[in-house]
Structure formats: C-alpha cells, structure tokens
C-alpha angles and dihedrals in degrees: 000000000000127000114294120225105281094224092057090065082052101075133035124236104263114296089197085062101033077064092057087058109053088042090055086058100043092049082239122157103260107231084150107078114056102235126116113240088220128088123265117249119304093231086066095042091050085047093053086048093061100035088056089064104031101034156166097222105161131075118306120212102298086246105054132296112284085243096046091049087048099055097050092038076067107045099048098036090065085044088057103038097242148079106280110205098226079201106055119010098056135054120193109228127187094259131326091277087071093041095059089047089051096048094042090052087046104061101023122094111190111278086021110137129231135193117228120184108234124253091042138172094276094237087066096073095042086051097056083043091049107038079055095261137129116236114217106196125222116204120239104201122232140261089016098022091218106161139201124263100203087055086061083040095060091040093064095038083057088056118270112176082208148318132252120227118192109200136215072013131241122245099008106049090233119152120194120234122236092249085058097049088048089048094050095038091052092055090050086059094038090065099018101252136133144249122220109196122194100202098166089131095049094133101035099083134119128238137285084042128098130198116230122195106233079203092058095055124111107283092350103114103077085051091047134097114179122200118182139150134200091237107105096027089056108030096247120116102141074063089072090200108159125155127194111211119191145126111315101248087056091043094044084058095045094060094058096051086037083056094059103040098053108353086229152320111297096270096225096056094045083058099047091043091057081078098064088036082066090040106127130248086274097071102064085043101057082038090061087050104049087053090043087063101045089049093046091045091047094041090053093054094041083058092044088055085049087236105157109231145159118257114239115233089181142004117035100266124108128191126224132215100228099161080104089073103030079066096067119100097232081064104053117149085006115157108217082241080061088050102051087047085054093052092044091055097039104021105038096224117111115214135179114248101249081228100076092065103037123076089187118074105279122147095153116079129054130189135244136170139225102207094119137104118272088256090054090047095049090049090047090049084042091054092037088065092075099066083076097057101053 
C-alpha cells in the first residue's frame, strides 16, 4: 500500500466519541458525549414536519438560505451590538465543527502558529494540524483555569497567526470576563492577528456570568471570526447547523473553502431552524434556568456522593477529581482513559478521559455532563455510588 498522509499519524480518532461508542455496547449511560437526551422545541419540530412535506429539498445557496442568513444576521447582530450583512458577513456551515475547520483553512498558511487554550475541545488541535499550522498551547490553570497573559503575549510575539477561545469553554465551564477578552483582544491588534471564538454554548451559562461577545468589543470586529451552531441552544446537534460570522474579506474566503468541504447545510433543517433563530428573549432565558437547575441538581449528588469536582460557570460539563481512586491499589498504572473504560463496563456511567483535552500532564480529572432529564441524572448519581464501595 502506498505512504499515508504524515499528519494523519499526528493526531488520534475522538476520544469524546470513541467514548460514545464503548458506552453504546456496554448499555452505559452516556455522560461522554455532550447531547441532551430531550427533544428540541416543538415550534422547530412542527416546523420540520411541515417542511418534510412542503420543502425545500434541494440545495440551498452553498452559503446558507437568504432566510436562514437573515435570521441569524438578526439575532446576532442585536448580541454584538452591530448590523450584521446576511450577504456578505456569515456563512452557514454544516455545524460548528466545520466552521472551526473553515476558519481554521482559511486563515492558516502551512508552519503558521496558533494559540489554543489547554485543556481544549479536542477538534481544536487536529484543525490547526490539518489546515497545515502549528498549535502553541496556553495553560488554563486548575481548579479555577485562570491563565497568563504574558503567556498569550509571547505566543503572538512568536508568531501566532491567531488564538482560539473557546467561550463559555469546553470541557471546563470557564467563561472569560470582559477584562480578559479585552486583554486578549488588545494583544490580537497590537501584532495583527485574529481571534477565532467558538461560542456554541453562548446561552448555557450560570449567573452571575455573563456572556460577552469578543466581536462586539471595541475594534474587535475586524480581528474577530466567529464560529457558532444551534446545536447545543436548540437541542439539535444531529442538525449540524454551524455558521462563521466575520468581516466580509475573511467570510468571502471562507466560502470558498466552506464550497469545497461540504457543498452546503442540508436545505430542510435550515428552514425549520429559522424558527428558533425569531424565538424571543424568553427563550434563552427559560433555556439558562432550566440548565441552572440541572447544574445545581448534578453538582449536588455529586456532593452527596462526596465525589471532588469544579464548579461550572458555563456549558454543561463538568470535571471530576478522580486521583482518590487512581490511589487504590485495584487501579494501579491505570490511565484515567482506563479508568473511564472501567467505569463504563462496572459502573454504568460513561465519562471523557480529562487527557484528550489537556496539553499539559494531566492523567487525574474526567468529564461528564448534566444534559439529561432529572430520571437520567438520578440513575447516573445512583451508578456513580458505586465508585465509593470498590
């Protein structure tokens, strides 16, 4: 057989969904893997129903339906602070993983550097690898995951083309203060870089934070790629619905790398989705209350099994202290991906490895997630008991 590409023996398949997968066979409750396990609102399903029978169900404009762009163009417009050309400033993507890769491709020439907050959402380090660029990693400190500007500072003085915050962040529930997004986003002017923002999990924070919009910052816009999906805000990731905004000369590129990855966003579910794109204020709000409670409600069980943990300030992941148990003798050598494979076949509760999304050495925290109904969550808690009696 001839040579494989070299990049593909850089980076692993994803461990999140590798997960998935050995918790499907086991029968476990699947925590790994970040889905709801509720439908999404019936406004959107009422509007699939009728899309399935009326259309469209041909190609939409590779970069999004006219409808679709102006609903977001909307919605995010009045987020940011300013008009927002549905034409010419957003390309539709198919999900927010494809947004980040576009965006990534778009920007990147081969040997560039980017700056990727550790831990990370694991896709973030295979896109710089794959698009041809060197990622440059910038600790997030636990238990708090505070970090240091000047690290950020001597990334971009080495050269970083740009640096990806994700906010509020994946897998740790940061979310980044207004004094650290200007800090970061001063730096980007000072030596002419970008920032590329995931901000899929813009409405699923927990007061007293606030989100703030790094494209909405003073003079930011113009240094600001914004990539984003519905999947999380509506409960629809098997939608894969993503969008990048940003100024038109970066958009106007990233169409053309957006055509030939995927062509375009399945047409029907863009026009089902424009329902949820016109939802009111409400919404969102209902939205941050029924996650309050469901943190609130994990993190509480979690404290009643006397299991140590962060406290999420966004997102709906929450990591887990597991060096208690790594001390025991039965688990001896164990990697905390062993661990999480142990769990999956004798506790029943899938969890993410807390490795695949730190640079640094750390073999001691795994993730879980809460966005599950109230009976999930009670069985989870109920399985996760057992950790204390072996």
């Amino acid at each position: 057989m001839p040579q494989l590409s070299e990049r593909v023996g850089t980076f692993t398949d994803s461990v999140i969904r590798r997960m998935t997968r050995i918790s499907d066979e086991y029968g476990a409750i699947n925590l790994s893997q970040g889905f709801p396990d509720f439908d999404p609102p019936m406004e959107m399903l009422d509007a699939l129903e009728r899309v399935a029978k009326n259309g469209p169900h041909q190609y939409s404009i590779t970069f999004g339906a006219q409808n679709f762009r102006e609903a977001l163009a909307r919605k995010q417009g009045a987020a940011i602070g300013r008009k927002i050309d549905p034409n010419t400033e957003i390309c539709v993507t198919c999900g927010g993983t494809e947004a980040m890769m576009t965006a990534m491709m778009t920007i990147c020439n081969p040997k560039d550097r980017v700056m990727v907050f550790s831990p990370f959402y694991e896709n973030y380090g295979a896109d710089a690898i794959l698009s041809g660029a060197e990622p440059i990693y910038i600790p997030l400190v636990p238990p708090t995951y505070e970090f240091d500007l000047k690290l950020v500072e001597q990334g971009f003085q080495a050269g970083a083309k740009a640096i990806i915050v994700c906010n509020p962040s994946n897998p740790c529930g940061k979310v980044f203060t207004r004094e650290e997004l200007m800090a970061i986003g001063s730096l980007a002017v000072k030596y002419d870089a970008f920032v590329v923002t995931d901000e899929v999990y813009e409405h699923i924070l927990y007061k007293p934070y606030e989100h703030v919009y790094m494209a909405g910052l003073p003079g930011m816009y113009e240094h600001t790629i914004t990539c984003n999906s519905l999947s999380k805000t509506y409960s629809i990731t098997g939608w894969r619905l993503g969008y990048l905004i940003g100024p038109a000369e970066v958009i106007e590129a990233a169409k053309k790398v957006h055509d030939f990855l995927t062509v375009g966003a399945a047409a029907p579910l863009q026009e089902a989705a424009v329902v949820g794109l016109n939802f009111p204020t409400s919404y969102y709000e209902e939205l941050q209350r029924i996650y309050t409670e469901k943190r609130d409600y994990f993190l509480k069980g979690l404290d009643d099994i006397g299991l140590k943990h962060n406290e999420p300030q966004g997102t709906y992941f929450v990591m887990i202290d597991i060096q208690e148990f790594l001390d025991l003798p039965q688990f001896a050598g164990y990697s905390d991906l062993e661990f999480c494979e142990w769990m999956i076949r004798n506790v029943g509760v899938a969890a993410v490895p807390g490795s695949s999304f730190f640079r640094e050495d750390v073999n001691h925290l795994i993730r879980l997630h809460f966005a599950r109904q109230k009976e999930t969550l009670d069985e989870a808690l109920s399985r996760l008991r057992k950790l204390k009696k072996n």
